[in-house]
PyMOL commands that place a pseudoatom at each C-alpha (Angstrom):
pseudoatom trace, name=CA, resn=UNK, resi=1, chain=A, elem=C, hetatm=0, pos=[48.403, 19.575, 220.761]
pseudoatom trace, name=CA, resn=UNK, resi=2, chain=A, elem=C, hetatm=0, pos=[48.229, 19.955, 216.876]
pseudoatom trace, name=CA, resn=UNK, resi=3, chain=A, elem=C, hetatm=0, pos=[51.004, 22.014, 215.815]
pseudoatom trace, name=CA, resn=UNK, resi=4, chain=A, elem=C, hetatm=0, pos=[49.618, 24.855, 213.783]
pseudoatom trace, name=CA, resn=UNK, resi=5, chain=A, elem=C, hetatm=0, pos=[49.499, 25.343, 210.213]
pseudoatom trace, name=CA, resn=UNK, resi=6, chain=A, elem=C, hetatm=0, pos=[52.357, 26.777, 208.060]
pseudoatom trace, name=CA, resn=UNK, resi=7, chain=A, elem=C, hetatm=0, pos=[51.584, 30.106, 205.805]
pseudoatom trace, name=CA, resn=UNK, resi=8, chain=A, elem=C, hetatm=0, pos=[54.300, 30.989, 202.998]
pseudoatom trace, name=CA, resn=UNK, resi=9, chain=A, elem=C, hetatm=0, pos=[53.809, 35.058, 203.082]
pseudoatom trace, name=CA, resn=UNK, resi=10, chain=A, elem=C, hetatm=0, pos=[54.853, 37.013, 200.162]
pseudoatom trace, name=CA, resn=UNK, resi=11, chain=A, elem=C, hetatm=0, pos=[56.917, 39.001, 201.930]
pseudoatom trace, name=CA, resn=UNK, resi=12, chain=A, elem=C, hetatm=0, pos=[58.595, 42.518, 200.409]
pseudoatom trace, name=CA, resn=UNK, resi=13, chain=A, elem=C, hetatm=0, pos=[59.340, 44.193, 203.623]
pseudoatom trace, name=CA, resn=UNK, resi=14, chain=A, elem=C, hetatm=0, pos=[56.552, 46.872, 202.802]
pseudoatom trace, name=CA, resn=UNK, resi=15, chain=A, elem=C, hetatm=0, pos=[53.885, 48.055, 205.287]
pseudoatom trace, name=CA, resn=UNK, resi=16, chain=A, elem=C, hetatm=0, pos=[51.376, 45.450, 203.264]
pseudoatom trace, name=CA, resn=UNK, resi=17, chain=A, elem=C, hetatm=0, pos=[53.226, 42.320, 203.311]
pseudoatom trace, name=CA, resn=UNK, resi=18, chain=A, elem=C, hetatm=0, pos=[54.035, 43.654, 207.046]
pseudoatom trace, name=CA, resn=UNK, resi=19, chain=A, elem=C, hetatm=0, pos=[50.575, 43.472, 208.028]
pseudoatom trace, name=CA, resn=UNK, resi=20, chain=A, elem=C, hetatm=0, pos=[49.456, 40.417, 206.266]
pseudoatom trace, name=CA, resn=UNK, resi=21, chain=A, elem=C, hetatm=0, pos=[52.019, 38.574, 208.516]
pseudoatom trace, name=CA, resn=UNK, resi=22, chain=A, elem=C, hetatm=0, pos=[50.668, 40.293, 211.780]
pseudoatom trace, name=CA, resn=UNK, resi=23, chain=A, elem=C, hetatm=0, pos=[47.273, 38.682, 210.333]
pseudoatom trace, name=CA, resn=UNK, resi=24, chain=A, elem=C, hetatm=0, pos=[48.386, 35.428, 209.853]
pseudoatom trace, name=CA, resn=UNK, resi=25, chain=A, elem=C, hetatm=0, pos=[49.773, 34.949, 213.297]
pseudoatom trace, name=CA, resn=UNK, resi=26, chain=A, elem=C, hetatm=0, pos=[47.119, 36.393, 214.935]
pseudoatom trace, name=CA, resn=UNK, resi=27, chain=A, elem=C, hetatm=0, pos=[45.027, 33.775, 213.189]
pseudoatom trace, name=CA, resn=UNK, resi=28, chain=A, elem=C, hetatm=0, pos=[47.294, 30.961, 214.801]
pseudoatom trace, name=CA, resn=UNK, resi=29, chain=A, elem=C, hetatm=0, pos=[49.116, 29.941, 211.767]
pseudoatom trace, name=CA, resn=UNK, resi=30, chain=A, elem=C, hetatm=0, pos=[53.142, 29.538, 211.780]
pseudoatom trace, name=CA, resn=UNK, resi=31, chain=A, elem=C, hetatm=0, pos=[54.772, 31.545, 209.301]
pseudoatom trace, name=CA, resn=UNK, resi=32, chain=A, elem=C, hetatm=0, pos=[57.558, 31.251, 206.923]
pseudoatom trace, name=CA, resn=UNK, resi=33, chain=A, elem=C, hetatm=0, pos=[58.333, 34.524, 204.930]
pseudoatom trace, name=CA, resn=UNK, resi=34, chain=A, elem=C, hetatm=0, pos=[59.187, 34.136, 201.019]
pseudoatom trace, name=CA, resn=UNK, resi=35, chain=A, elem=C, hetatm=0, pos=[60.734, 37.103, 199.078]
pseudoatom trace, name=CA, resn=UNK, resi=36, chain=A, elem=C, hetatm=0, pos=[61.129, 37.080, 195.541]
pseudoatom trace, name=CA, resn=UNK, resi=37, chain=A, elem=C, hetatm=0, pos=[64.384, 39.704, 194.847]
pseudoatom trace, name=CA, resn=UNK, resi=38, chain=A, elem=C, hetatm=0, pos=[64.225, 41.571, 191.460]
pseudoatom trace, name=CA, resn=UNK, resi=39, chain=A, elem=C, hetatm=0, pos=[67.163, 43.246, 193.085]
pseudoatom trace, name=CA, resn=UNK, resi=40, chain=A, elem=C, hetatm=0, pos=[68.458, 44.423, 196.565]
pseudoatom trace, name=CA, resn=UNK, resi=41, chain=A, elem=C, hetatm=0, pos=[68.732, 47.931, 197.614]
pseudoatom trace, name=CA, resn=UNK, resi=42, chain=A, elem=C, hetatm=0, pos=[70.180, 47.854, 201.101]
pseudoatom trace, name=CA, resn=UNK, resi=43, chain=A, elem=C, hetatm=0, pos=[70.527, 50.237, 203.640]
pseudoatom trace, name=CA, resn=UNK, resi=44, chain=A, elem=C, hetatm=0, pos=[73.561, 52.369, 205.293]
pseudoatom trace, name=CA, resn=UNK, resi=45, chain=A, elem=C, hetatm=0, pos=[74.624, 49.203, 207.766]
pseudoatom trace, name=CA, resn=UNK, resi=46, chain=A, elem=C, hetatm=0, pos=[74.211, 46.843, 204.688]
pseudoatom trace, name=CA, resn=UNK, resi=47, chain=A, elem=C, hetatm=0, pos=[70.408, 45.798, 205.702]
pseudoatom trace, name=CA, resn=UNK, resi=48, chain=A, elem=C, hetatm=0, pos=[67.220, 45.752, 203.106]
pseudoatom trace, name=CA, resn=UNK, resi=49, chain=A, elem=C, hetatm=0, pos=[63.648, 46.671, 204.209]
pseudoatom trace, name=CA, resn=UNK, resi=50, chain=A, elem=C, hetatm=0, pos=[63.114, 42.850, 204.263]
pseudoatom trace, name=CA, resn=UNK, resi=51, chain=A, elem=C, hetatm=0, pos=[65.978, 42.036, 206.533]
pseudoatom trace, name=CA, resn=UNK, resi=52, chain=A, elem=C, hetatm=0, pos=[64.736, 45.247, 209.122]
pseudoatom trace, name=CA, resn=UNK, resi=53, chain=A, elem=C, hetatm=0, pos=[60.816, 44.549, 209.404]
pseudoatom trace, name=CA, resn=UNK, resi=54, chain=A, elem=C, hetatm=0, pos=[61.577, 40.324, 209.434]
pseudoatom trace, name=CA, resn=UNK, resi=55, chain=A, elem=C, hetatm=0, pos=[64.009, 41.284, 212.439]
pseudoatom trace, name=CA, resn=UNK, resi=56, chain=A, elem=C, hetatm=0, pos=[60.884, 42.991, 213.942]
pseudoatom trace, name=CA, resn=UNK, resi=57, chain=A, elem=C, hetatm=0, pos=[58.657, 40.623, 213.373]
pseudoatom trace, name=CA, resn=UNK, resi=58, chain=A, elem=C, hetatm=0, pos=[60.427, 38.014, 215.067]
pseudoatom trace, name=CA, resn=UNK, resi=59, chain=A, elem=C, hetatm=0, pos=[60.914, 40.239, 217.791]
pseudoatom trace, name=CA, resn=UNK, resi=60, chain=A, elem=C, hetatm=0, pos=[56.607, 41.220, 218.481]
pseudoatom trace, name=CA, resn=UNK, resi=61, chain=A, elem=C, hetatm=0, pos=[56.405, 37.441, 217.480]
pseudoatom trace, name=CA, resn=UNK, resi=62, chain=A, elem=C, hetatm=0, pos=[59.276, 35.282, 218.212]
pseudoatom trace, name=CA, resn=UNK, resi=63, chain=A, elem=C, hetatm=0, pos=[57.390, 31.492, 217.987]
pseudoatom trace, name=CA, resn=UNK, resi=64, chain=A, elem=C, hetatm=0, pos=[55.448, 32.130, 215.438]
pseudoatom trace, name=CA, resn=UNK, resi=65, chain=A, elem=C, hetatm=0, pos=[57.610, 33.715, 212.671]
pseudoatom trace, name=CA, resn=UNK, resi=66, chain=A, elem=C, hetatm=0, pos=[60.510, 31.512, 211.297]
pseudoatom trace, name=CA, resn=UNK, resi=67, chain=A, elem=C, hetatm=0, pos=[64.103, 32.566, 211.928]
pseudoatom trace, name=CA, resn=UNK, resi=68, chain=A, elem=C, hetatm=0, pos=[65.140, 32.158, 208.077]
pseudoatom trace, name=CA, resn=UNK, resi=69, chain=A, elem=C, hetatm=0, pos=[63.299, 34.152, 205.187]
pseudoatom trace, name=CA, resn=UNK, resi=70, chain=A, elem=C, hetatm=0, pos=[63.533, 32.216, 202.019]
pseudoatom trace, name=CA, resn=UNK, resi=71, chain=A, elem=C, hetatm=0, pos=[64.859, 34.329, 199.251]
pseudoatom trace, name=CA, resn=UNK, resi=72, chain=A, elem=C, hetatm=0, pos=[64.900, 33.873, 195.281]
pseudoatom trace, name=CA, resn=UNK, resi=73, chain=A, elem=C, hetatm=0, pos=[66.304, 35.620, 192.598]
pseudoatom trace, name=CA, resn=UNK, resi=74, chain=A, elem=C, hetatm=0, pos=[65.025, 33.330, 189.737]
pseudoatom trace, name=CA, resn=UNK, resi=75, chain=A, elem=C, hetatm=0, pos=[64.169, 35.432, 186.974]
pseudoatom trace, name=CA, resn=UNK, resi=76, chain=A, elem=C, hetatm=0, pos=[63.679, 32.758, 184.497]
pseudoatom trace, name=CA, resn=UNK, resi=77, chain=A, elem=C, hetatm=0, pos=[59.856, 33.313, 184.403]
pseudoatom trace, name=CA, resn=UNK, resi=78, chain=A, elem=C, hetatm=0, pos=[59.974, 37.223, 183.775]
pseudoatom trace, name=CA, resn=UNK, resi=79, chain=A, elem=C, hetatm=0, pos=[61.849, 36.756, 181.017]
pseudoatom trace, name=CA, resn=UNK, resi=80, chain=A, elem=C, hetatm=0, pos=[59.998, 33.851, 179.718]
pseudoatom trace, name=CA, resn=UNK, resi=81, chain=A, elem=C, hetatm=0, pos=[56.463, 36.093, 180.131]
pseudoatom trace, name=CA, resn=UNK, resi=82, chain=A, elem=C, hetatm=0, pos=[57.850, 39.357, 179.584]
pseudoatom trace, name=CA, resn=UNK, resi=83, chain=A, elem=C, hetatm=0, pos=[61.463, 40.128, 178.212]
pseudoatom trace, name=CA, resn=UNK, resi=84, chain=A, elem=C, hetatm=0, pos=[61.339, 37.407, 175.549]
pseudoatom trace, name=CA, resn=UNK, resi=85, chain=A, elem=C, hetatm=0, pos=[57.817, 38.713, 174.332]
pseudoatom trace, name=CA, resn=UNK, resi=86, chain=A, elem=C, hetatm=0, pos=[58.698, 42.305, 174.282]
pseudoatom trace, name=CA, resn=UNK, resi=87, chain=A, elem=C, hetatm=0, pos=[58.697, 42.568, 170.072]
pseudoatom trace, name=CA, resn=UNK, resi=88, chain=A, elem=C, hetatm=0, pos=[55.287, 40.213, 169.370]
pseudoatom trace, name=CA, resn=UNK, resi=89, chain=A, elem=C, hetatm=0, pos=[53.199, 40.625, 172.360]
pseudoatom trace, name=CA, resn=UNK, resi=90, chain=A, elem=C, hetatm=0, pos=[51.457, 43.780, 174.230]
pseudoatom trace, name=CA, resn=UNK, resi=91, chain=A, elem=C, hetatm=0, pos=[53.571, 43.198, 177.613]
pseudoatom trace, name=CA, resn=UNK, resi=92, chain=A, elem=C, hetatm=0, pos=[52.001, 43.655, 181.000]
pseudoatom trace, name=CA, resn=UNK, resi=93, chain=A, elem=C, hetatm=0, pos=[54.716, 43.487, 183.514]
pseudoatom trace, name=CA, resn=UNK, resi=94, chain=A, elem=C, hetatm=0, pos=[52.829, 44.311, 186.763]
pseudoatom trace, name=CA, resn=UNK, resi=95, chain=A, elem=C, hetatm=0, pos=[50.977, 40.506, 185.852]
pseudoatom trace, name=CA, resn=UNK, resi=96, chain=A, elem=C, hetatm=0, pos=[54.376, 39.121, 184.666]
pseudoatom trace, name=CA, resn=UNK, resi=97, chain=A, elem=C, hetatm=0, pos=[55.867, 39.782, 187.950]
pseudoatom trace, name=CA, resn=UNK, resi=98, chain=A, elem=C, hetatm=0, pos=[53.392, 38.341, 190.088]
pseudoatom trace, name=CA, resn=UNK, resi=99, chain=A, elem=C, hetatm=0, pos=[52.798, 35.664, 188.002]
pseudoatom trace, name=CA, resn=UNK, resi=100, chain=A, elem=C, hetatm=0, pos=[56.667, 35.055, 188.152]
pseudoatom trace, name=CA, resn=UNK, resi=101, chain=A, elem=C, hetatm=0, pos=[56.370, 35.591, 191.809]
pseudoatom trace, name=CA, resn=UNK, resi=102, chain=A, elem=C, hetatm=0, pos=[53.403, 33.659, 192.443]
pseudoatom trace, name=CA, resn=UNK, resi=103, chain=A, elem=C, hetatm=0, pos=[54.703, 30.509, 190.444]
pseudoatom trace, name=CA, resn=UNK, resi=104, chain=A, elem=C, hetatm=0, pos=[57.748, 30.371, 192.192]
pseudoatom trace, name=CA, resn=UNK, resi=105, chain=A, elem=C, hetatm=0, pos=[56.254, 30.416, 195.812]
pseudoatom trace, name=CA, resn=UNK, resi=106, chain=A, elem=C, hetatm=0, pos=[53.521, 27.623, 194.298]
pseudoatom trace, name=CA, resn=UNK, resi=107, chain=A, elem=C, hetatm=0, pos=[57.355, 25.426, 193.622]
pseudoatom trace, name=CA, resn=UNK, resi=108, chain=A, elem=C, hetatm=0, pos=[58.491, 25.901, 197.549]
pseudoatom trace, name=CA, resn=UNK, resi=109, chain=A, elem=C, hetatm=0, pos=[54.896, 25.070, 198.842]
pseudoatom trace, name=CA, resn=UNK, resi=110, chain=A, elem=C, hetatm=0, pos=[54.953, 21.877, 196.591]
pseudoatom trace, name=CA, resn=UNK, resi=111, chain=A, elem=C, hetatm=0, pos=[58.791, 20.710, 197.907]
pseudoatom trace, name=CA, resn=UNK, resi=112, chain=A, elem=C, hetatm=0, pos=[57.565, 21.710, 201.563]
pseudoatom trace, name=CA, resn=UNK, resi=113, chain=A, elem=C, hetatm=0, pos=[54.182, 20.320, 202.082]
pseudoatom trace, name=CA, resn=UNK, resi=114, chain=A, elem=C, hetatm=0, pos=[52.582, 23.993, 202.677]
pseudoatom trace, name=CA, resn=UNK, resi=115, chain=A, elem=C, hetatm=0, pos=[49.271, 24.587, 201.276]
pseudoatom trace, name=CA, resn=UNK, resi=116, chain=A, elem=C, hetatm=0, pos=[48.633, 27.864, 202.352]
pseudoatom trace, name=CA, resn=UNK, resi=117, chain=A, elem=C, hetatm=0, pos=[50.144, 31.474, 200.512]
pseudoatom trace, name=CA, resn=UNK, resi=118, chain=A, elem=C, hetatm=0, pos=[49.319, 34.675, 201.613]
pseudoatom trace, name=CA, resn=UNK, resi=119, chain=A, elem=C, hetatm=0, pos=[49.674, 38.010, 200.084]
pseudoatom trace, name=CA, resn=UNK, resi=120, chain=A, elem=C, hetatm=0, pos=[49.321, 41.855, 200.657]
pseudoatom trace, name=CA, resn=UNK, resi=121, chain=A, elem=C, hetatm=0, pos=[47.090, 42.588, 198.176]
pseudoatom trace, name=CA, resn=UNK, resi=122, chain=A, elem=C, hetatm=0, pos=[45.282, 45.799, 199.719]
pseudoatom trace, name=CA, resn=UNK, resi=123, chain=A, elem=C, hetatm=0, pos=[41.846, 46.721, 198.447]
pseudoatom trace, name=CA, resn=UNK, resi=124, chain=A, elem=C, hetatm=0, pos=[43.041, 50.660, 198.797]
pseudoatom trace, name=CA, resn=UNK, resi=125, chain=A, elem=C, hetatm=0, pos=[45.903, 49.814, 196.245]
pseudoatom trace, name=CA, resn=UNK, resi=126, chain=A, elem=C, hetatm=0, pos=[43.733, 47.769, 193.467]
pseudoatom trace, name=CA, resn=UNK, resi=127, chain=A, elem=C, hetatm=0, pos=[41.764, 51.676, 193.324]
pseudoatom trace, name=CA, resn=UNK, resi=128, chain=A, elem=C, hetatm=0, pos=[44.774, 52.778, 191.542]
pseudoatom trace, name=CA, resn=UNK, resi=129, chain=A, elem=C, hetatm=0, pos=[45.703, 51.615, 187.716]
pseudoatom trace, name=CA, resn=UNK, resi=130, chain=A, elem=C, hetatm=0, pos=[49.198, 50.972, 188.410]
pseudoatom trace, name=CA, resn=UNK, resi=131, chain=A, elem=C, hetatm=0, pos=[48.079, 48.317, 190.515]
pseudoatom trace, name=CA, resn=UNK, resi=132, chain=A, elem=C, hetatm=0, pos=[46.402, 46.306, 188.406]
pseudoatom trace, name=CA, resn=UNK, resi=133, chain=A, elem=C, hetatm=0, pos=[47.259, 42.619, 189.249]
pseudoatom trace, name=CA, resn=UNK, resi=134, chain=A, elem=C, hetatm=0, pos=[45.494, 43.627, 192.554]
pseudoatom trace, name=CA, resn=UNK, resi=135, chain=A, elem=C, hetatm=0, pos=[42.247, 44.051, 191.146]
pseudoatom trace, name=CA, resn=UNK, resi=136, chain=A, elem=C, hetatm=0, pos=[39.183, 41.933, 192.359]
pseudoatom trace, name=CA, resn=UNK, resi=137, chain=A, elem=C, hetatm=0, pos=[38.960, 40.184, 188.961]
pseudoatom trace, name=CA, resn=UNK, resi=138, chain=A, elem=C, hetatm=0, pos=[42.951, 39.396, 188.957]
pseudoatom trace, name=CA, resn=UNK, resi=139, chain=A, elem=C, hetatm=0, pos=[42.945, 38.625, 192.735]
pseudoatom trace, name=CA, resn=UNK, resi=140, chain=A, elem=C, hetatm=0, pos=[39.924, 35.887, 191.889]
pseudoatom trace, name=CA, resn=UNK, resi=141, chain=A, elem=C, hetatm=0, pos=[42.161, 34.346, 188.661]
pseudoatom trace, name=CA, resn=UNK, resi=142, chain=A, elem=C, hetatm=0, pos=[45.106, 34.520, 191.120]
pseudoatom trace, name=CA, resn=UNK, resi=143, chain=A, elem=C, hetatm=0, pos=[43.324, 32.064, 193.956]
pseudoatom trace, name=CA, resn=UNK, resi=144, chain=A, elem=C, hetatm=0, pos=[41.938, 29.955, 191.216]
pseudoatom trace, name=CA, resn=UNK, resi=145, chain=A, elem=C, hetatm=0, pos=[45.456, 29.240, 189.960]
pseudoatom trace, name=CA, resn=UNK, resi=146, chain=A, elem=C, hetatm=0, pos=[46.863, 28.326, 193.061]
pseudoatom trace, name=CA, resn=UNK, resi=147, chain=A, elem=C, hetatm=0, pos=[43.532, 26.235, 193.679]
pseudoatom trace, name=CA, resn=UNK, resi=148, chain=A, elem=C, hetatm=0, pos=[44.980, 23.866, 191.195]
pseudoatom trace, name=CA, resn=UNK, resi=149, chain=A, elem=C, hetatm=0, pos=[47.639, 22.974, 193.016]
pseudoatom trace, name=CA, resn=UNK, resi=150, chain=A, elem=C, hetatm=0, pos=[45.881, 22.709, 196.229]
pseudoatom trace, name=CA, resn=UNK, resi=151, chain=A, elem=C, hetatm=0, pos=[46.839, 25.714, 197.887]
pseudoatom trace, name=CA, resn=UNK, resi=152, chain=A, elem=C, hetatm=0, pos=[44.660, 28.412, 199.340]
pseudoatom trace, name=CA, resn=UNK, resi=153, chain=A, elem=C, hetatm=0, pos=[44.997, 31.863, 198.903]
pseudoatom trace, name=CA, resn=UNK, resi=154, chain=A, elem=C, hetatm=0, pos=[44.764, 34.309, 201.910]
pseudoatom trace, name=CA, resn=UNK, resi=155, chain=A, elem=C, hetatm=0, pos=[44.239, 38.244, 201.784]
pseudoatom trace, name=CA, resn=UNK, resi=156, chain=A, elem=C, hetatm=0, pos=[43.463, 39.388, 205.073]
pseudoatom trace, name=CA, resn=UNK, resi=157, chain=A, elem=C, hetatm=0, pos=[43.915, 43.055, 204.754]
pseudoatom trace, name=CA, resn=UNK, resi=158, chain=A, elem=C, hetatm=0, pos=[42.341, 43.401, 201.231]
pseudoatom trace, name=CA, resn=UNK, resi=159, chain=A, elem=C, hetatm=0, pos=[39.659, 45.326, 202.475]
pseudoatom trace, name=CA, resn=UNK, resi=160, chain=A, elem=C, hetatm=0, pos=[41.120, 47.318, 205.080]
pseudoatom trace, name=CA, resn=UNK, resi=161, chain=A, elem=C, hetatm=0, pos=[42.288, 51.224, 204.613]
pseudoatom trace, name=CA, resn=UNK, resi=162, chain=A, elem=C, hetatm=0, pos=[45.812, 52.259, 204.485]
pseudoatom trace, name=CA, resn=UNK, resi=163, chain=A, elem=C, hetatm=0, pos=[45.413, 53.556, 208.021]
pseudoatom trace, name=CA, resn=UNK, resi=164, chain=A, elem=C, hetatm=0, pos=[44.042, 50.421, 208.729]
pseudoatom trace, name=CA, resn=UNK, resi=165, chain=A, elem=C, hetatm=0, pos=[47.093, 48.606, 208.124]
pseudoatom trace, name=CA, resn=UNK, resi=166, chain=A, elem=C, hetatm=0, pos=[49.230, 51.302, 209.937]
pseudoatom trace, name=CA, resn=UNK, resi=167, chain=A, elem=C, hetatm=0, pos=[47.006, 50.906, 213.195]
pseudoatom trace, name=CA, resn=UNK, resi=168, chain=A, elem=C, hetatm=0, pos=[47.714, 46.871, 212.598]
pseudoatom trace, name=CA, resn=UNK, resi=169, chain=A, elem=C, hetatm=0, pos=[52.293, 47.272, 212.873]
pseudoatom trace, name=CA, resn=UNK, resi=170, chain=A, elem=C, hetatm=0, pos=[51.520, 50.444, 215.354]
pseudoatom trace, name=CA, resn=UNK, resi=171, chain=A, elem=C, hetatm=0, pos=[49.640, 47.779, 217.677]
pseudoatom trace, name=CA, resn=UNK, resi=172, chain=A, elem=C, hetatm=0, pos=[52.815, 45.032, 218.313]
pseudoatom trace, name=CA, resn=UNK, resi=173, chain=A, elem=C, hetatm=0, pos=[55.102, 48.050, 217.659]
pseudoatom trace, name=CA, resn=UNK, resi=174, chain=A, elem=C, hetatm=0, pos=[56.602, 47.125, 213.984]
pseudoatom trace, name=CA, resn=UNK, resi=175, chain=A, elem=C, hetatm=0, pos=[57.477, 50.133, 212.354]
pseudoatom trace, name=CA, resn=UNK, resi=176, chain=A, elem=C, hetatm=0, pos=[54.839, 51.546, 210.020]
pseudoatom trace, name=CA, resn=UNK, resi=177, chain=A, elem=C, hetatm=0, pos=[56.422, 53.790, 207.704]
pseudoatom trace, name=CA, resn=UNK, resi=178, chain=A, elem=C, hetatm=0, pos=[57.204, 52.393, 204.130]
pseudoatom trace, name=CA, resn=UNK, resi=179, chain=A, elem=C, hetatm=0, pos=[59.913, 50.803, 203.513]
pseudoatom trace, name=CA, resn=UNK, resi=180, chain=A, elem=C, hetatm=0, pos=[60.331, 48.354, 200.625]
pseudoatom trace, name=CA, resn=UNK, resi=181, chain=A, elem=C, hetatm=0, pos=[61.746, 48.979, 197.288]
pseudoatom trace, name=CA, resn=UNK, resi=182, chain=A, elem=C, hetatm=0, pos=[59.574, 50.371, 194.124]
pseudoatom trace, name=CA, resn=UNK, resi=183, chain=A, elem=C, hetatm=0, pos=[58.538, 47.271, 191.554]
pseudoatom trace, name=CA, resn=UNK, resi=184, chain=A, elem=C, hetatm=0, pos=[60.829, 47.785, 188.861]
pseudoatom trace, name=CA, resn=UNK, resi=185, chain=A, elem=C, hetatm=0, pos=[57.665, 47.022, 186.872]
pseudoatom trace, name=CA, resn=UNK, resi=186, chain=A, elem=C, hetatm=0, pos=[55.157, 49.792, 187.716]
pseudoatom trace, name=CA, resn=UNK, resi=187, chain=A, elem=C, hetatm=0, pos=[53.328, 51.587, 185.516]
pseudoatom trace, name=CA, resn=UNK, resi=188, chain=A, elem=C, hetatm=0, pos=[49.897, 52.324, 184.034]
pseudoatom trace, name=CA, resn=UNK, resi=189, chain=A, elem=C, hetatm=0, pos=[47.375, 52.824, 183.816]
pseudoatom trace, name=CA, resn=UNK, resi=190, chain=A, elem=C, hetatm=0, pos=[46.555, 49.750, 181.622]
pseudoatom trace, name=CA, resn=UNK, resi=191, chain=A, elem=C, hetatm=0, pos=[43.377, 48.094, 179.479]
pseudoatom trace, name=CA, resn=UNK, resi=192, chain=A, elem=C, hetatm=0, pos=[41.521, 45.460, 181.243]
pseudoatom trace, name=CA, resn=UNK, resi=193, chain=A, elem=C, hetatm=0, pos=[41.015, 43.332, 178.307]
pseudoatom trace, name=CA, resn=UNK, resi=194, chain=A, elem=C, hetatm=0, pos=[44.171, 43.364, 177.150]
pseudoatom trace, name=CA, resn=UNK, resi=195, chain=A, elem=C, hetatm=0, pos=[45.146, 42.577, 180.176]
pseudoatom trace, name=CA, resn=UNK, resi=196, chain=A, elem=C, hetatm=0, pos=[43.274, 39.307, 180.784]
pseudoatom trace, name=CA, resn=UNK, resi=197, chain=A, elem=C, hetatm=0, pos=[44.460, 38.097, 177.317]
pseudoatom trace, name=CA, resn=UNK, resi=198, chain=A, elem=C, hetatm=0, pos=[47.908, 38.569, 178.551]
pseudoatom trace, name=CA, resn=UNK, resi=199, chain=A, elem=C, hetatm=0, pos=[47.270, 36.438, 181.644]
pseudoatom trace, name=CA, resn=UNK, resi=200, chain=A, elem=C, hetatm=0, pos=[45.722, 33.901, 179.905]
pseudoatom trace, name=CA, resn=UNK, resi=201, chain=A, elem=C, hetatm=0, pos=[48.666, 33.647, 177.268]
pseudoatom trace, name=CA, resn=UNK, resi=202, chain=A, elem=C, hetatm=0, pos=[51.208, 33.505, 180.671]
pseudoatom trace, name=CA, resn=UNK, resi=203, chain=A, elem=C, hetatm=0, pos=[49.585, 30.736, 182.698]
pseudoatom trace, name=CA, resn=UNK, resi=204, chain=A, elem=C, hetatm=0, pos=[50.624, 27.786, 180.795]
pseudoatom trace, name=CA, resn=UNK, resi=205, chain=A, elem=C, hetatm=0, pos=[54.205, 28.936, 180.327]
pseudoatom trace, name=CA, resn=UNK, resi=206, chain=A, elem=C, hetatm=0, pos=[54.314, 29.522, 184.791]
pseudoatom trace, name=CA, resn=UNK, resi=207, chain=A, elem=C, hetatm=0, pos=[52.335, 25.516, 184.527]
pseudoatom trace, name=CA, resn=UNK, resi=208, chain=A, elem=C, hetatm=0, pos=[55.155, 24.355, 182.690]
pseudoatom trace, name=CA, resn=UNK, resi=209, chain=A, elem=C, hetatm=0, pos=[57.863, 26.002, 184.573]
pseudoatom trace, name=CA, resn=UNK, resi=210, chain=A, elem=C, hetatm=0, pos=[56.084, 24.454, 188.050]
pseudoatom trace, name=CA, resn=UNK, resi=211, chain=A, elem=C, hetatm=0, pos=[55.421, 20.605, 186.226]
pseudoatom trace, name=CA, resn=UNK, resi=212, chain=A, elem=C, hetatm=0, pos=[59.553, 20.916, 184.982]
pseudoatom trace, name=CA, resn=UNK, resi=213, chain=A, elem=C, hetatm=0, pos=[60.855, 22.124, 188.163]
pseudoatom trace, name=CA, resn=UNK, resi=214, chain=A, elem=C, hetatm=0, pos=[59.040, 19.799, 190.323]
pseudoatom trace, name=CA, resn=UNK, resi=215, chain=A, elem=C, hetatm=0, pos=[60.450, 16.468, 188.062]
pseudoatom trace, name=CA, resn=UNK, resi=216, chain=A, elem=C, hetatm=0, pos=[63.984, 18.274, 187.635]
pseudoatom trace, name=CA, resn=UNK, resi=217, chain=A, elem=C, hetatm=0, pos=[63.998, 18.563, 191.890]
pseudoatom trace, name=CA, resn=UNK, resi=218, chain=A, elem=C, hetatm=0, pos=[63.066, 14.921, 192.732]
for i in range(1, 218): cmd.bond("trace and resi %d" % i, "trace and resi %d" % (i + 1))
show_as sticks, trace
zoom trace
């Protein structure tokens, strides 16, 4: 028997990144969870929101969900596309982050033959400006980047309601109430155009950073 294919989930602890996971095992793929830390706020016993829903996860679905969680706190790329550009560029930090975010899982895939990322990008989310890297136009740039590198892109709850998503942890009994962490990097709302030129001026610096990590690692 083929032994089934490894997803790298984007993985916050959150009730979205929660149900994405729930997704991806119930479409047969084995799952590694990947969270990128902008910093750790952790609970009374010295747990995060990450650290409680991966334990429950692993609990609904012990052979399918992989016992370690692969954390990073590389913040090289937000400063590259945001803090260093504060003073000459119009700075979008909802796209910096993910970019940041999205690079850096690209890097792991690359060193461990995965070709599949999935995210909780939730269509009842992208509805709100604050959200805006979750937009249909940003999702679409998002799975083209990662295209390049031979990776595709799943969403599976992008079109389902927040009490979709709810129903989805309430089914295999993971908690459903919110838990992760606010982006340090919300805000909004923000103009589209501006926007797009800002990705466009951030994709070859998060290119670089994967083509000089990858020759620095082997």
């Amino acid at each position: 028997m083929d032994s089934p294919k490894k997803v790298l989930v984007l993985f916050s602890g959150g009730r979205d990144s929660s149900s994405v996971v729930v997704e991806m095992v119930r479409a047969k793929y084995s799952v590694r969870l990947f969270t990128y830390q902008f910093k750790e706020l952790l609970g009374p016993h010295g747990d995060s929101a990450p650290d409680i829903r991966h334990m429950e996860l692993k609990k609904a679905f012990p052979e399918c969900i992989d016992e370690e969680r692969i954390i990073t706190r590389n913040l090289y790329l937000i400063k590259k596309l945001a803090i260093d550009k504060t003073n000459t560029t119009h700075v979008m930090y909802p796209i910096a982050a993910t970019l940041a975010i999205h690079s850096s899982a690209i890097l792991y895939c690359l060193e461990n033959d995965i070709h599949d990322i999935a995210s909780g990008y939730s269509g009842y989310q992208a509805k709100l400006d604050r959200y805006i890297e979750q937009r249909n136009d940003f999702f679409e740039l998002m799975r083209s980047f990662l295209k390049e590198y031979d990776i595709e892109y799943h969403t599976p709850i992008i079109d389902k309601s927040k009490e979709e998503i709810i129903d989805i942890l309430d089914q295999c009994g993971v908690s459903s109430n919110s838990l992760e962490s606010k982006s340090i990097f919300g805000g909004g709302p923000f103009e589209i155009d501006k926007a797009l030129e800002y990705w466009k001026e951030c994709l070859p610096i998060c290119r670089e950073y994967i083509k000089n990590m990858q020759s620095f690692n082997k």
